[in-house]
FIKOLZA-1660 file (N, C-alpha, C; in steps of 0.1 Angstrom, whole numbers, plus 5000, padded with zeros to 4 digits):
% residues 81
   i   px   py   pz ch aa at
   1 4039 4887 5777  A  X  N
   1 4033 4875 5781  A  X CA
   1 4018 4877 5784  A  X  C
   2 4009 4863 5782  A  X  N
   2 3997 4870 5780  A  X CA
   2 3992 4864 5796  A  X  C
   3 3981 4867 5804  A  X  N
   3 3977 4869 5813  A  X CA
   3 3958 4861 5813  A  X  C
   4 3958 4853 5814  A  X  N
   4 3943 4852 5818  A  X CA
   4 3937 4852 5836  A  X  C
   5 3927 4859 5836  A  X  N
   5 3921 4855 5848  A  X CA
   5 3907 4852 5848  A  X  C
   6 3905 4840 5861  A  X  N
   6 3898 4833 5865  A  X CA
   6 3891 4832 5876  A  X  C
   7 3876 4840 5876  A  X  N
   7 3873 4841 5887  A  X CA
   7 3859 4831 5891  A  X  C
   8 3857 4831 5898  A  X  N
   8 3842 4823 5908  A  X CA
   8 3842 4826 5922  A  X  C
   9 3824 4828 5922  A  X  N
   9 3822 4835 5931  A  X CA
   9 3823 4821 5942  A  X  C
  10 3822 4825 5954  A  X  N
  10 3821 4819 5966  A  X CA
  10 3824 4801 5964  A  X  C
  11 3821 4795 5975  A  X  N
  11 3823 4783 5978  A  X CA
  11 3815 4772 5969  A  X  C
  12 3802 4779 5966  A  X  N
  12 3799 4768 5956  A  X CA
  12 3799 4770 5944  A  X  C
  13 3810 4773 5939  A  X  N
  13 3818 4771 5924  A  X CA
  13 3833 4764 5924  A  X  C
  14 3832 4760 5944  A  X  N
  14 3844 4751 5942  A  X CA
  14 3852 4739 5933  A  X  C
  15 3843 4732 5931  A  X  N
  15 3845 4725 5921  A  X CA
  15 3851 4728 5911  A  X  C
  16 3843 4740 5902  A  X  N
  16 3847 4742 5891  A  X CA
  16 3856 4750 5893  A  X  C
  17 3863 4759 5905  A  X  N
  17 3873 4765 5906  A  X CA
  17 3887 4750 5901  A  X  C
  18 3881 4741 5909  A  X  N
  18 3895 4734 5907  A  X CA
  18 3897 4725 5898  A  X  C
  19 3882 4724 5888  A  X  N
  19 3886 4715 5876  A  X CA
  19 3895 4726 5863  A  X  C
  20 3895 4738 5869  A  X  N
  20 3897 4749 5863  A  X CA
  20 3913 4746 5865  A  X  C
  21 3914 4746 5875  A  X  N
  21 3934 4744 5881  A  X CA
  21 3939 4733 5879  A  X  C
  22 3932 4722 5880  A  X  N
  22 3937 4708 5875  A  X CA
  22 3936 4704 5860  A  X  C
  23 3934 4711 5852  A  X  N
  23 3932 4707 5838  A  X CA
  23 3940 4700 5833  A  X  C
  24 3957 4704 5833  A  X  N
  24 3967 4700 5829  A  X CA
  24 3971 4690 5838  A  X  C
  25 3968 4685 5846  A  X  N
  25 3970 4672 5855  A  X CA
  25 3959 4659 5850  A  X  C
  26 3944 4664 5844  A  X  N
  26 3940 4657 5839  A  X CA
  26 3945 4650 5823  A  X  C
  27 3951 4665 5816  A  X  N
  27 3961 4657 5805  A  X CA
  27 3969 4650 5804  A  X  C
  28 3979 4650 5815  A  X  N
  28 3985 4641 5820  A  X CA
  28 3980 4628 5824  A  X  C
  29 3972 4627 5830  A  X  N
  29 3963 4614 5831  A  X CA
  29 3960 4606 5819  A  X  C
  30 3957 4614 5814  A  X  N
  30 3951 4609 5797  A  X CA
  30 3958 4602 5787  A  X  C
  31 3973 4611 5791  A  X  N
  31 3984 4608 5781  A  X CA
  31 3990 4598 5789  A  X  C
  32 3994 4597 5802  A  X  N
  32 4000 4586 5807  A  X CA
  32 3991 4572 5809  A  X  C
  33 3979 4571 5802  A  X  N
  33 3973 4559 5802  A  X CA
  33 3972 4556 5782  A  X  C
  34 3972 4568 5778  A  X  N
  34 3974 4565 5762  A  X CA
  34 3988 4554 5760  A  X  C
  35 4001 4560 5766  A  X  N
  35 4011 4552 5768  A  X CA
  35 4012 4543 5774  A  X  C
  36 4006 4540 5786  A  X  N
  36 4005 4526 5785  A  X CA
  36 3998 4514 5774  A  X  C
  37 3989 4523 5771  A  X  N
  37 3983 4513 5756  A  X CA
  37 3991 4509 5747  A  X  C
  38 3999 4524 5743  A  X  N
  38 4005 4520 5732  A  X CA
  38 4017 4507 5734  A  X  C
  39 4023 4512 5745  A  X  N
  39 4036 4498 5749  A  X CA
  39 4027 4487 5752  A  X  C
  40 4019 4485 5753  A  X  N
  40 4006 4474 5746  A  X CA
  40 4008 4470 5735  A  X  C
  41 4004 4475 5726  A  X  N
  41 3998 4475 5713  A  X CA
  41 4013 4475 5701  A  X  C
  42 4026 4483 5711  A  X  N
  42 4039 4485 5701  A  X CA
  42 4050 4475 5707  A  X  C
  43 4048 4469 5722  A  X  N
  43 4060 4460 5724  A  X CA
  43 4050 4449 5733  A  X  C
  44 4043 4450 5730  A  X  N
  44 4032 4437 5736  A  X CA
  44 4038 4437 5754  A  X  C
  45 4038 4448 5761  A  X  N
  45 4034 4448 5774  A  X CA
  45 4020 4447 5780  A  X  C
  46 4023 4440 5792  A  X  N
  46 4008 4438 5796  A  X CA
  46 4005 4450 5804  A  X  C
  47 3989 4449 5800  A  X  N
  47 3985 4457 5808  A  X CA
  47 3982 4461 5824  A  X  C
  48 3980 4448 5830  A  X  N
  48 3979 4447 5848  A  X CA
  48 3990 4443 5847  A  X  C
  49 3994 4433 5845  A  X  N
  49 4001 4419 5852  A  X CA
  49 4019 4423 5851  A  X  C
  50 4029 4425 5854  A  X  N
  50 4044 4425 5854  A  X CA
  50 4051 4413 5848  A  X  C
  51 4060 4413 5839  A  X  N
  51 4067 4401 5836  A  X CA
  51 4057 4393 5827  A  X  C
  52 4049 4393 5819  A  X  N
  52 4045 4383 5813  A  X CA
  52 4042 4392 5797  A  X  C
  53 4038 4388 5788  A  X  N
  53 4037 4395 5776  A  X CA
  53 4022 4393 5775  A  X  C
  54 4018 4404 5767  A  X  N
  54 4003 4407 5767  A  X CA
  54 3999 4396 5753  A  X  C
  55 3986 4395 5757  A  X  N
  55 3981 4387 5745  A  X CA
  55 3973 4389 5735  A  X  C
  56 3973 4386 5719  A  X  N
  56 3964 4394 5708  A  X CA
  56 3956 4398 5712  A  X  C
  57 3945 4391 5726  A  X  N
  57 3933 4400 5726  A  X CA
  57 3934 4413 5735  A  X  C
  58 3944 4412 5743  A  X  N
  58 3948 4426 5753  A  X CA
  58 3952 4433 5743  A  X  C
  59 3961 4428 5733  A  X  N
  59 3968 4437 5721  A  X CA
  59 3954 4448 5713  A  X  C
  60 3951 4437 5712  A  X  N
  60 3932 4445 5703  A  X CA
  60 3925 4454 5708  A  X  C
  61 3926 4448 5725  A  X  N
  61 3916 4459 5731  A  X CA
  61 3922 4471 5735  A  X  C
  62 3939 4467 5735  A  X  N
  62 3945 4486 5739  A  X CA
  62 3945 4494 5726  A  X  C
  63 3941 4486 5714  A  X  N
  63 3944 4494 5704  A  X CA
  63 3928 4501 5700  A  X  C
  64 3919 4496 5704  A  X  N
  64 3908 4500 5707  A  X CA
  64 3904 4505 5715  A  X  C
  65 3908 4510 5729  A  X  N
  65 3909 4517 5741  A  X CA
  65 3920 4531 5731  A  X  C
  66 3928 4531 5726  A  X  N
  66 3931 4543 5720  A  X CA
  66 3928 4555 5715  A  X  C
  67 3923 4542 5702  A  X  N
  67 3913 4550 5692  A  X CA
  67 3905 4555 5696  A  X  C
  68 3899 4550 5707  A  X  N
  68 3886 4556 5715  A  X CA
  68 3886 4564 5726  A  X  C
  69 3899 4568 5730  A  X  N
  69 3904 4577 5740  A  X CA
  69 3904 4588 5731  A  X  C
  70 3911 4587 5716  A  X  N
  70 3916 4600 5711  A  X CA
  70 3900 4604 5700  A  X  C
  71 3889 4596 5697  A  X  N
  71 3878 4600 5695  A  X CA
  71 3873 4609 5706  A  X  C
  72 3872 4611 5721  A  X  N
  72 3868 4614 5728  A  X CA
  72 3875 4628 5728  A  X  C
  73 3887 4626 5734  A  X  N
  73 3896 4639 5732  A  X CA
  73 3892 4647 5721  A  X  C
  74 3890 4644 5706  A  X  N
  74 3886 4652 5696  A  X CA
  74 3875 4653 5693  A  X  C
  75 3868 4647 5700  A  X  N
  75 3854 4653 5699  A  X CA
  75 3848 4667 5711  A  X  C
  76 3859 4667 5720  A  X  N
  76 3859 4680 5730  A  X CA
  76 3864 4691 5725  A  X  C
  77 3871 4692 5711  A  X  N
  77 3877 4703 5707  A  X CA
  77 3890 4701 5714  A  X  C
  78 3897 4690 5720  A  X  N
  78 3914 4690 5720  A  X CA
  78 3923 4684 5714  A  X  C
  79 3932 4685 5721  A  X  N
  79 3951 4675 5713  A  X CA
  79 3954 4670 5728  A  X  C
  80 3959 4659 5725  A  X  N
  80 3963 4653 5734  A  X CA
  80 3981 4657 5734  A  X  C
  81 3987 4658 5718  A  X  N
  81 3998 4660 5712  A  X CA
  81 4005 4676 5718  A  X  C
% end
């Protein structure tokens, strides 16, 4: 198994110590707002609101809030997949 380490010096590299630790929590973030788009965009859920069905223009904008989440993601050099 392979091993990386990660070091920084002192307290002010805190930050980046922890965007260092949280990375995979940020994917998760990413992917569980991609999914809510898509149940948007594939069973016309709304996006705020509970109980009501979303409408062509919410439908439009999650499909374009996608596209544009996963231009972003691939223009960082990732996979969201």
């Amino acid at each position: 198994m392979s091993k990386i380490t990660l070091e920084f010096d002192g307290m002010e590299e805190a930050v980046e110590a922890r965007n260092a630790l949280d990375g995979s929590k940020w994917k998760a973030v990413v992917l569980d707002l991609d999914q809510k788009l898509r149940a948007t965009t594939k069973y016309g859920s709304p996006i705020i609101s509970e109980g009501s069905e979303a409408s062509e223009v919410e439908m439009d904008i999650a499909d374009k809030l996608r596209e544009t989440i996963r231009e972003i993601v691939q223009s960082y050099s990732l996979n969201l997949d």
